[in-house]
LOPANU-749662 format. One record per residue: residue number from 1; residue in three letters; chain; z, y, x of N, C-alpha, C, O, CB in turn. Coordinates in nm, 2 decimals, m for minus. Glycine has a CB too. Layout:
BEGIN
<node k="NUM" r="ala" c="A" n_pz="Z" n_py="Y" n_px="X" ca_pz="Z" ca_py="Y" ca_px="X" c_pz="Z" c_py="Y" c_px="X" o_pz="Z" o_py="Y" o_px="X" cb_pz="Z" cb_py="Y" cb_px="X"/>
...
***
This chain:
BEGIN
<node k="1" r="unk" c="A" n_pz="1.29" n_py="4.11" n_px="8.79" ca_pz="1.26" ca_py="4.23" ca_px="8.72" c_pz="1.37" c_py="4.24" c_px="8.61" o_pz="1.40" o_py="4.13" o_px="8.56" cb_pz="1.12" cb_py="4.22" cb_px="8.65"/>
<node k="2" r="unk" c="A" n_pz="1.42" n_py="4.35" n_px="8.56" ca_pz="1.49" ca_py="4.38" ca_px="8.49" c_pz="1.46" c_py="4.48" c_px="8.35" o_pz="1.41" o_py="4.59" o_px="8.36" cb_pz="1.55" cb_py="4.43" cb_px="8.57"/>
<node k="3" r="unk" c="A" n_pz="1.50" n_py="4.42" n_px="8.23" ca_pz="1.45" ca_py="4.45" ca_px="8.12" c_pz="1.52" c_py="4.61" c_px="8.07" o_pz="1.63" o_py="4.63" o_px="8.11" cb_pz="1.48" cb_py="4.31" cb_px="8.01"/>
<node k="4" r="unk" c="A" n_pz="1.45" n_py="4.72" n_px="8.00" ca_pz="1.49" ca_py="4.87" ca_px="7.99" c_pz="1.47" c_py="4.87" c_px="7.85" o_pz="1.42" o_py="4.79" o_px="7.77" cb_pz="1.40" cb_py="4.98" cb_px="8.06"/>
<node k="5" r="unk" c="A" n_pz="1.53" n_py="4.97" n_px="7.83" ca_pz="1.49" ca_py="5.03" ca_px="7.69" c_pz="1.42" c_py="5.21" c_px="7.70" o_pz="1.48" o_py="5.29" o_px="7.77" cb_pz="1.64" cb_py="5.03" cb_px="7.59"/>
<node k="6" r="unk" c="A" n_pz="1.29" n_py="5.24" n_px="7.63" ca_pz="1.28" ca_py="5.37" ca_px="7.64" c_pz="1.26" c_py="5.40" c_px="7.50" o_pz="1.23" o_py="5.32" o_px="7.41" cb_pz="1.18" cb_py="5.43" cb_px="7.73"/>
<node k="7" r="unk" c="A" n_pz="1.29" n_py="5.54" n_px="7.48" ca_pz="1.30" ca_py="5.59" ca_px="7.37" c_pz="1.15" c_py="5.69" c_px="7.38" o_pz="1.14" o_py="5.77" o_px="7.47" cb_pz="1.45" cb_py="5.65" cb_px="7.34"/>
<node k="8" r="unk" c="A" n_pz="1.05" n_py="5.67" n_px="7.26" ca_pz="0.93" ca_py="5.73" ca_px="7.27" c_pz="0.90" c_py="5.80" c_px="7.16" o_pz="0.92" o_py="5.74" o_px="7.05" cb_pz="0.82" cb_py="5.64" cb_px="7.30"/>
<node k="9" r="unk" c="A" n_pz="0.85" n_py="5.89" n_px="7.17" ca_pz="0.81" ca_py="5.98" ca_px="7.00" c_pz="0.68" c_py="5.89" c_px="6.97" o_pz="0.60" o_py="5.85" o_px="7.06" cb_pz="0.75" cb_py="6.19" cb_px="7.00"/>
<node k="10" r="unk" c="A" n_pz="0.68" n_py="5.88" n_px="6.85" ca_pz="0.55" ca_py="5.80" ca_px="6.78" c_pz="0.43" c_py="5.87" c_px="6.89" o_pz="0.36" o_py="5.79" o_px="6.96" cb_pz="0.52" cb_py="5.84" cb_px="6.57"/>
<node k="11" r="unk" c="A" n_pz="0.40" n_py="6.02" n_px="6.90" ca_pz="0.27" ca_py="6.04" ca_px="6.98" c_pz="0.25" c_py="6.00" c_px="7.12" o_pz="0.15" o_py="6.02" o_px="7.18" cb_pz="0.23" cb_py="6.18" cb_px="6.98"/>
<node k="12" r="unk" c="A" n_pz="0.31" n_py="5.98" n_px="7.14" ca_pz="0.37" ca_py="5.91" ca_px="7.31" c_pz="0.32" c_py="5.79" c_px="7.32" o_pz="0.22" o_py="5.76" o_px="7.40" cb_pz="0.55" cb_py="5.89" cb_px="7.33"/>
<node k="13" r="unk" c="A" n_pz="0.38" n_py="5.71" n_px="7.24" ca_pz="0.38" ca_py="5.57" ca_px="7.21" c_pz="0.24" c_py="5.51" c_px="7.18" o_pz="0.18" o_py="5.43" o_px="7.24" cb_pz="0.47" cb_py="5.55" cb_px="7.09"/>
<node k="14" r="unk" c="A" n_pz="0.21" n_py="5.57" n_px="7.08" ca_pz="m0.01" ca_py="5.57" ca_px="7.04" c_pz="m0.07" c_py="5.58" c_px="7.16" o_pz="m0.17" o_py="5.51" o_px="7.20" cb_pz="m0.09" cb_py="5.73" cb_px="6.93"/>
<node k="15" r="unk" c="A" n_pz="m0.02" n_py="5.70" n_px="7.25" ca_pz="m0.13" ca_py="5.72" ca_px="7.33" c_pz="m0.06" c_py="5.61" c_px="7.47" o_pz="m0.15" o_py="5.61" o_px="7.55" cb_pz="m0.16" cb_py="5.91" cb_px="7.36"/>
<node k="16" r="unk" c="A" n_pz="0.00" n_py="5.57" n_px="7.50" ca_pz="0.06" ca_py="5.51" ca_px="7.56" c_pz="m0.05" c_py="5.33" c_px="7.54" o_pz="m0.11" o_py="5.28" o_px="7.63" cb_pz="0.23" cb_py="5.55" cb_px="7.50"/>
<node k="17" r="unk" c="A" n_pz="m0.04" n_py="5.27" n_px="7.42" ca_pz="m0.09" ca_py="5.17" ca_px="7.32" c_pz="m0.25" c_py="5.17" c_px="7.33" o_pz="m0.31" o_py="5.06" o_px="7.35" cb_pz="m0.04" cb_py="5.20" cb_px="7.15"/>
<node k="18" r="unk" c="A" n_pz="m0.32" n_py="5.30" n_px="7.33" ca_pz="m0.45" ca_py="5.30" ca_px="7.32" c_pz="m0.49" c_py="5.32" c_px="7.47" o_pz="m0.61" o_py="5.32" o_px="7.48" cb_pz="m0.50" cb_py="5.41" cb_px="7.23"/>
<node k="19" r="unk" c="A" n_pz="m0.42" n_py="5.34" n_px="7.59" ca_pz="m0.46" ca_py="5.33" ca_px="7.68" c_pz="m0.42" c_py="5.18" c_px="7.77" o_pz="m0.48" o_py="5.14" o_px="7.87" cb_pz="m0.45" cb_py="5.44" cb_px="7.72"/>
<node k="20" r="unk" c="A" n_pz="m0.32" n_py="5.13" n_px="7.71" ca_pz="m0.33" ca_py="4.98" ca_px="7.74" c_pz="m0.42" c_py="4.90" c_px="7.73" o_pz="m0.48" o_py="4.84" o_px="7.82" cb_pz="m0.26" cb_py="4.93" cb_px="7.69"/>
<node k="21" r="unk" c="A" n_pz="m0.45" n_py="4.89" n_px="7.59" ca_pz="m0.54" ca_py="4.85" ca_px="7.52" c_pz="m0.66" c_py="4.82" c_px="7.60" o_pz="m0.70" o_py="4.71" o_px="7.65" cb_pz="m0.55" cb_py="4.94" cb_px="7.41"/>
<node k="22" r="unk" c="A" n_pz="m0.72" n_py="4.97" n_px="7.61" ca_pz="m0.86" ca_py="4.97" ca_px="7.68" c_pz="m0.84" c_py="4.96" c_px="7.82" o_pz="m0.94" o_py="4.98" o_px="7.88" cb_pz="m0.94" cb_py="5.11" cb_px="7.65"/>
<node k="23" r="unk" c="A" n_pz="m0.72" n_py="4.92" n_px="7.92" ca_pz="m0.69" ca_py="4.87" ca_px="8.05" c_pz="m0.66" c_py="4.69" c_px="8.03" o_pz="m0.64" o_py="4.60" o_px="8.11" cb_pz="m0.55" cb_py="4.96" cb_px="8.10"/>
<node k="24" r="unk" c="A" n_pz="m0.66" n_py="4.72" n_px="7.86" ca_pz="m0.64" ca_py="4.56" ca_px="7.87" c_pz="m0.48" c_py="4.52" c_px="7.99" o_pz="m0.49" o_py="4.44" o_px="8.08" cb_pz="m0.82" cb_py="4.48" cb_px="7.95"/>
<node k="25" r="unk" c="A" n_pz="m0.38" n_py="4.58" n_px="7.94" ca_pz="m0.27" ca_py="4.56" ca_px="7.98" c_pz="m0.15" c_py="4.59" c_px="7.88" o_pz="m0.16" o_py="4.64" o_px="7.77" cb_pz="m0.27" cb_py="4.62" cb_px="8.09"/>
<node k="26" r="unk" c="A" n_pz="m0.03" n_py="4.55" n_px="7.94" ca_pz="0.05" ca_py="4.58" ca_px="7.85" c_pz="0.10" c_py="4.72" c_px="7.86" o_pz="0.05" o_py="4.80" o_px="7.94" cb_pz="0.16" cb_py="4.48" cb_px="7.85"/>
<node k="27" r="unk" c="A" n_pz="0.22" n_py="4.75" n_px="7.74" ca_pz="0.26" ca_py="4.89" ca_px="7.77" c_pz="0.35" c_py="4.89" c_px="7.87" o_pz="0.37" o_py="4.97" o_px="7.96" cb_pz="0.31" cb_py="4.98" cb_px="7.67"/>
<node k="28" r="unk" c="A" n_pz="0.43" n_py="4.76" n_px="7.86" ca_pz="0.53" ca_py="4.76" ca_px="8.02" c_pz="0.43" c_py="4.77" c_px="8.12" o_pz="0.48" o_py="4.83" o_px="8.22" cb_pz="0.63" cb_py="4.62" cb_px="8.06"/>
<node k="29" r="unk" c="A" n_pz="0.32" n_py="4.74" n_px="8.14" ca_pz="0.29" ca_py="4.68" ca_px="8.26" c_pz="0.24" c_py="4.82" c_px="8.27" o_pz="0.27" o_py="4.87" o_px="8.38" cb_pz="0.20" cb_py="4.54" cb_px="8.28"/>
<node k="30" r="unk" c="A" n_pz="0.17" n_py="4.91" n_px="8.20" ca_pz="0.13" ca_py="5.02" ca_px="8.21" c_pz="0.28" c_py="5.17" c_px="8.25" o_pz="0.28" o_py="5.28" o_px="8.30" cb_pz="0.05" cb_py="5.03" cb_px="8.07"/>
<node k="31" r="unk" c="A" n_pz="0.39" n_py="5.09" n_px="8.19" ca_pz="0.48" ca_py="5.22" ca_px="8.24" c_pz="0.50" c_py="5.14" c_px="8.36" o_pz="0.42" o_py="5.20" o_px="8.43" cb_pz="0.64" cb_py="5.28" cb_px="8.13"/>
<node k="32" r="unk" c="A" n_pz="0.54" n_py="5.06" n_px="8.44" ca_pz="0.55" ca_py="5.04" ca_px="8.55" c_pz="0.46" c_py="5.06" c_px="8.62" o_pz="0.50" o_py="5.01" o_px="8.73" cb_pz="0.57" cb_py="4.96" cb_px="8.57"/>
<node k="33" r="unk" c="A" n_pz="0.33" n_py="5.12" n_px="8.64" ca_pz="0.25" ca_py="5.15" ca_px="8.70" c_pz="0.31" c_py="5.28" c_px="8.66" o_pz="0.40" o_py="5.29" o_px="8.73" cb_pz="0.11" cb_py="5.11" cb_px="8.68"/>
<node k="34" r="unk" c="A" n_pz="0.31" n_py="5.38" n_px="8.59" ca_pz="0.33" ca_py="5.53" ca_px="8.59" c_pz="0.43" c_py="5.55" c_px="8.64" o_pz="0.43" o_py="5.66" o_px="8.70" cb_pz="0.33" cb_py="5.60" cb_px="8.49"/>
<node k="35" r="unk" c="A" n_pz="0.53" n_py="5.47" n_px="8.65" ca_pz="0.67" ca_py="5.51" ca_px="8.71" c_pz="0.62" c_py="5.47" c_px="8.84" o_pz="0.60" o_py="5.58" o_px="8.90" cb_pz="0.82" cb_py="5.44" cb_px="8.66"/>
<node k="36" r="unk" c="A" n_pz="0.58" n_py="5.37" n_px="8.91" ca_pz="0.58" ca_py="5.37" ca_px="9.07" c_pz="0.46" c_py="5.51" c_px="9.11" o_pz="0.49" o_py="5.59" o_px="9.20" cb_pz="0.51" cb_py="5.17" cb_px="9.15"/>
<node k="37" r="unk" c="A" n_pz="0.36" n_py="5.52" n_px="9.05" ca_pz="0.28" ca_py="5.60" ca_px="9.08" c_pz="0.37" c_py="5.75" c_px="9.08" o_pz="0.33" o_py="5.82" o_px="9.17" cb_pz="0.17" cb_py="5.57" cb_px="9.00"/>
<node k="38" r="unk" c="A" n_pz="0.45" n_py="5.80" n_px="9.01" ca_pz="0.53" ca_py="5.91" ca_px="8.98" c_pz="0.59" c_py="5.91" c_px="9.04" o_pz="0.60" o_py="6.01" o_px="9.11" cb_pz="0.58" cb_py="5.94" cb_px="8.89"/>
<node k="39" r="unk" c="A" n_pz="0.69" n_py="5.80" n_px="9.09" ca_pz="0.81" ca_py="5.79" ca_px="9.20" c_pz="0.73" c_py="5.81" c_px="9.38" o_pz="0.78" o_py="5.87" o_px="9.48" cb_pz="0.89" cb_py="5.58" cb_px="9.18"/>
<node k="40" r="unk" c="A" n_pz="0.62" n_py="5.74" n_px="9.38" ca_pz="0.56" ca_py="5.76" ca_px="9.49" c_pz="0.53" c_py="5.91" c_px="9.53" o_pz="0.56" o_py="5.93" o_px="9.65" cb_pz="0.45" cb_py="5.69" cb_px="9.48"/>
<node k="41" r="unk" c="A" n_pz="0.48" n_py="6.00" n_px="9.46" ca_pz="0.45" ca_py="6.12" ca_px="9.42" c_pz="0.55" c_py="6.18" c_px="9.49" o_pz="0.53" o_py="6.24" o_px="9.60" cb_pz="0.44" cb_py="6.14" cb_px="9.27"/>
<node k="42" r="unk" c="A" n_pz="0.65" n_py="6.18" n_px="9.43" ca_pz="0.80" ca_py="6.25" ca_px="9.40" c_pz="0.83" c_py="6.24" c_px="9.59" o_pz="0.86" o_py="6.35" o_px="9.66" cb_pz="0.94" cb_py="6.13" cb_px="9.26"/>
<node k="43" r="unk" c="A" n_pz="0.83" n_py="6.10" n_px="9.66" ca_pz="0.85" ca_py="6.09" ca_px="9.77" c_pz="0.78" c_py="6.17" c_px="9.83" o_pz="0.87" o_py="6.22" o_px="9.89" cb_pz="0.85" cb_py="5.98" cb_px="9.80"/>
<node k="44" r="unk" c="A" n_pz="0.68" n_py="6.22" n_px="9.87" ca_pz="0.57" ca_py="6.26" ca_px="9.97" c_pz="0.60" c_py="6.36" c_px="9.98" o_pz="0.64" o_py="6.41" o_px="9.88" cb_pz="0.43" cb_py="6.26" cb_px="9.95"/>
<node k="45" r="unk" c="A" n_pz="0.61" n_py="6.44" n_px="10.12" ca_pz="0.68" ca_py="6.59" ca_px="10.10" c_pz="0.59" c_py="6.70" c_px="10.05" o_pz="0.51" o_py="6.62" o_px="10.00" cb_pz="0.73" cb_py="6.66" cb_px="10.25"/>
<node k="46" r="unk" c="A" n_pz="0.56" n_py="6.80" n_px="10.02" ca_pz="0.45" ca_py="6.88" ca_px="9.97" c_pz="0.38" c_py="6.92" c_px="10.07" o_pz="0.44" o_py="6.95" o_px="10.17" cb_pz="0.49" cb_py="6.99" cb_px="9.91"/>
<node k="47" r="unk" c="A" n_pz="0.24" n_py="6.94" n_px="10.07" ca_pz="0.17" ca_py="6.97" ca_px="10.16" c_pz="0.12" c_py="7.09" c_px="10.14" o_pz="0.07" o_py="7.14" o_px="10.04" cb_pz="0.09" cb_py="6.88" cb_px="10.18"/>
<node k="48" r="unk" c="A" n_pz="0.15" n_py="7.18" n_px="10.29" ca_pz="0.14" ca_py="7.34" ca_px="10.33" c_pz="m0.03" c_py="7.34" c_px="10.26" o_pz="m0.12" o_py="7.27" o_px="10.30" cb_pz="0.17" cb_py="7.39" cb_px="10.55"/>
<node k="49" r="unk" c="A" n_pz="m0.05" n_py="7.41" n_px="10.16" ca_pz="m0.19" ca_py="7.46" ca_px="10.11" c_pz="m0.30" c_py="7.49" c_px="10.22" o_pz="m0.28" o_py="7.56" o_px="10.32" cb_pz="m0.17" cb_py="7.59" cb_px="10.02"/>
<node k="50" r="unk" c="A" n_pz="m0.40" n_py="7.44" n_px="10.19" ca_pz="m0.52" ca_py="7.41" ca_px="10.31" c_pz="m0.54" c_py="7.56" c_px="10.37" o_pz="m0.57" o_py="7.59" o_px="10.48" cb_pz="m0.68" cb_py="7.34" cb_px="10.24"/>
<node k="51" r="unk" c="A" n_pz="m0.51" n_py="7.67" n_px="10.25" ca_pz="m0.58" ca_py="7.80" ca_px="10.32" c_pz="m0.49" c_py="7.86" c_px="10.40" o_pz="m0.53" o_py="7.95" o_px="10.48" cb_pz="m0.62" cb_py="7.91" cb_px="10.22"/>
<node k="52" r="unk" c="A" n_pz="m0.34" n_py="7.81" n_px="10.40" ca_pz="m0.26" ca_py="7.85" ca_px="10.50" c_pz="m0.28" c_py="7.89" c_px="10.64" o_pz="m0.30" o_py="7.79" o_px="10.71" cb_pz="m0.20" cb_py="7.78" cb_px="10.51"/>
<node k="53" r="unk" c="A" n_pz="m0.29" n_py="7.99" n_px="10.71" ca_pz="m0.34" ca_py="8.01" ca_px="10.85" c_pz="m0.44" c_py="8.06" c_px="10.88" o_pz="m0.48" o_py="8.10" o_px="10.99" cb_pz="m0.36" cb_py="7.92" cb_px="10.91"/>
<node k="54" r="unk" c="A" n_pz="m0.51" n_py="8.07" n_px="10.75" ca_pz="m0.65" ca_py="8.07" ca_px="10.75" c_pz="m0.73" c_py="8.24" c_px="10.78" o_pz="m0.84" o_py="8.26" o_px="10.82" cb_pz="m0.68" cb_py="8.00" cb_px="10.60"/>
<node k="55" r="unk" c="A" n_pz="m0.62" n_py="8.33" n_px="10.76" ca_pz="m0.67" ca_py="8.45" ca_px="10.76" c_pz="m0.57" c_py="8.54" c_px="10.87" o_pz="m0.45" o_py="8.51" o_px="10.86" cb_pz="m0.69" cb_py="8.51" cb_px="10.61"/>
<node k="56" r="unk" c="A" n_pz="m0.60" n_py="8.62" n_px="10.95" ca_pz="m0.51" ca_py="8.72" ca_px="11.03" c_pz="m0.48" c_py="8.85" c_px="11.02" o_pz="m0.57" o_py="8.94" o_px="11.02" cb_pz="m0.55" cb_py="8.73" cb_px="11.13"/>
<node k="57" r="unk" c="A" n_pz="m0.36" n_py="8.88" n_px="11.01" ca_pz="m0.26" ca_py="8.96" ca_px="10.97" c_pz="m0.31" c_py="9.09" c_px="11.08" o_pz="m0.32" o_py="9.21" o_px="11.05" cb_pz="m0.10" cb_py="8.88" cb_px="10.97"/>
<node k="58" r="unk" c="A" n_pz="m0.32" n_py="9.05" n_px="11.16" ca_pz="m0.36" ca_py="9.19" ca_px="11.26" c_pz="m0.18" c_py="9.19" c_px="11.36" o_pz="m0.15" o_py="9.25" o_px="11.46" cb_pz="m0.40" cb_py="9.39" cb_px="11.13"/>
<node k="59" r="unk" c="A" n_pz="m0.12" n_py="9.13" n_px="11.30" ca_pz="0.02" ca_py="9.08" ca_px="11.41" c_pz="0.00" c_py="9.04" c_px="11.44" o_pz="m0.08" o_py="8.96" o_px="11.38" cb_pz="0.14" cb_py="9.04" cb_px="11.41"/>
<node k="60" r="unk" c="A" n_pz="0.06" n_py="8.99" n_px="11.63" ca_pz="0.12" ca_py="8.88" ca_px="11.67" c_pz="0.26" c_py="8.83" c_px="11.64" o_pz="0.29" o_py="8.71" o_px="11.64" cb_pz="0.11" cb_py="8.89" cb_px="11.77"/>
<node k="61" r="unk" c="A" n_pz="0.35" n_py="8.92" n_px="11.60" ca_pz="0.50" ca_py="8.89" ca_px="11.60" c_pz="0.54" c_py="8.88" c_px="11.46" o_pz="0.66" o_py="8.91" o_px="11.44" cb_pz="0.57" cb_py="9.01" cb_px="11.67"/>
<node k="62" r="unk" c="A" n_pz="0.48" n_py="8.84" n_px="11.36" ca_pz="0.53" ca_py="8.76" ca_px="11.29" c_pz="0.64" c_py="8.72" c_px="11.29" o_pz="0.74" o_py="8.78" o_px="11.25" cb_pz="0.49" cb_py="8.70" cb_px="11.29"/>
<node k="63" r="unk" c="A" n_pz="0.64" n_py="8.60" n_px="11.34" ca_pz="0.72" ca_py="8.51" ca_px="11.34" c_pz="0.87" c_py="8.56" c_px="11.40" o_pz="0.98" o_py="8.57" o_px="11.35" cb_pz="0.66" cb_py="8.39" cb_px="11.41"/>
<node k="64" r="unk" c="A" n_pz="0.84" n_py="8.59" n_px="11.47" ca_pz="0.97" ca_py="8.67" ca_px="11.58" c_pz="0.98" c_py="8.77" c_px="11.52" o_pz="1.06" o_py="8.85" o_px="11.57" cb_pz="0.95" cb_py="8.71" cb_px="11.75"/>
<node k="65" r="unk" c="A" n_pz="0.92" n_py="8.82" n_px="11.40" ca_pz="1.04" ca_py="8.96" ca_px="11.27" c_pz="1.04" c_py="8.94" c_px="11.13" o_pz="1.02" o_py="9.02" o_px="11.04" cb_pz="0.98" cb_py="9.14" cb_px="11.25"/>
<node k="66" r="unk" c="A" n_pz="1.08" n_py="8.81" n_px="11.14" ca_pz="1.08" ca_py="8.75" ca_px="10.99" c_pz="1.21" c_py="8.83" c_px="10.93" o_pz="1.20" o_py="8.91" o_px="10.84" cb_pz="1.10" cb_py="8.56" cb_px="10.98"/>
<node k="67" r="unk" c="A" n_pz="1.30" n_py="8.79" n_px="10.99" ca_pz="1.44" ca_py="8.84" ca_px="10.97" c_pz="1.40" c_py="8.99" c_px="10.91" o_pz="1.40" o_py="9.03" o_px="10.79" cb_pz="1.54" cb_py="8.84" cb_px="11.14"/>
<node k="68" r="unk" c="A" n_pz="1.37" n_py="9.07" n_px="11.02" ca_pz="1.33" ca_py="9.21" ca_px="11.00" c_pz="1.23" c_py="9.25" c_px="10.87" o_pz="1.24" o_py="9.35" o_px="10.80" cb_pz="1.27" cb_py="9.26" cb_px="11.13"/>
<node k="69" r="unk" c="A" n_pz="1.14" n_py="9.16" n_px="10.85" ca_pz="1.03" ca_py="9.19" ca_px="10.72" c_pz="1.12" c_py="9.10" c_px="10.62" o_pz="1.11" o_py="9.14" o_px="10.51" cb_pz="0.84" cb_py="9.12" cb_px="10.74"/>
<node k="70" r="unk" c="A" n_pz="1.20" n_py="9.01" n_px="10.63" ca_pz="1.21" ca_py="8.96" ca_px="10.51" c_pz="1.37" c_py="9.05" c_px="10.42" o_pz="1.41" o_py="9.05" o_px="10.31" cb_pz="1.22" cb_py="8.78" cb_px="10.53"/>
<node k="71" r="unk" c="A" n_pz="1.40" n_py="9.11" n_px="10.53" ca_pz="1.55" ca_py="9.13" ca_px="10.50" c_pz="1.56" c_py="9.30" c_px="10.43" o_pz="1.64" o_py="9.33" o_px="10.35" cb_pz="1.65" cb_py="9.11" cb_px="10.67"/>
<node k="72" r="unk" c="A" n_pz="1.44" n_py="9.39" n_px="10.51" ca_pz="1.47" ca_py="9.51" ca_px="10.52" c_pz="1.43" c_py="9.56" c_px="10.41" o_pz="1.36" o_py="9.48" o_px="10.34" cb_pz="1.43" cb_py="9.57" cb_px="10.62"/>
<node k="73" r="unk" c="A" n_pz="1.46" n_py="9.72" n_px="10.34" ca_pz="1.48" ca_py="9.77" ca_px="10.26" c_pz="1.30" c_py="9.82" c_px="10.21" o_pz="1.24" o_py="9.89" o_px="10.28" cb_pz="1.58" cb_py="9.86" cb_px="10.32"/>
<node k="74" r="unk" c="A" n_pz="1.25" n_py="9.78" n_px="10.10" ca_pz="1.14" ca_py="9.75" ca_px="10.09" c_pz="1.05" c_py="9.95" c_px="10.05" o_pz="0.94" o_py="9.99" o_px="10.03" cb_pz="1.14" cb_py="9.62" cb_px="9.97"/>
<node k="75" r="unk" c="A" n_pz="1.19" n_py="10.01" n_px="10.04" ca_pz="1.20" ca_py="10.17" ca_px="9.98" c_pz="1.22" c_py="10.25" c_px="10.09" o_pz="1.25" o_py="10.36" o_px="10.07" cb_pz="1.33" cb_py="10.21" cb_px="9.86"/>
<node k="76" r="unk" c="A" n_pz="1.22" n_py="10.21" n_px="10.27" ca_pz="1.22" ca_py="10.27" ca_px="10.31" c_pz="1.08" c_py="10.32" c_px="10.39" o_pz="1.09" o_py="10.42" o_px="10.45" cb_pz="1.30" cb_py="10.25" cb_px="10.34"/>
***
């Protein structure tokens, strides 16, 4: 393990201290848990929102006139 330095505003730092505290851990040991937990996060790709799909447009061809709906002149 390799020793850091971070730079924390006093309100950061308190609340940082008071939730160690009551985890009964340290604050390193607590930012090393937020950073892997945040880094893990960061990795996972985003997931398409549940309601996606969920309702019908009254098209089938969508997909095959994306080009055409996404491109064309919205004033004509």
């Amino acid at each position: 393990m390799k020793r850091t330095s971070l730079f924390l505003d006093d309100r950061l730092l308190a609340a940082l201290q008071r939730v160690a505290r009551r985890k009964r851990v340290s604050v390193a040991a607590l930012v090393r848990e937020a950073v892997s937990a945040y880094l893990a996060q960061a990795a996972t790709p985003a997931r398409v929102p549940s309601i996606a799909g969920r309702f019908a447009s009254g098209t089938r061809d969508t997909a095959e006139r994306t080009d055409d709906l996404l491109w064309r002149d919205p004033h004509e």
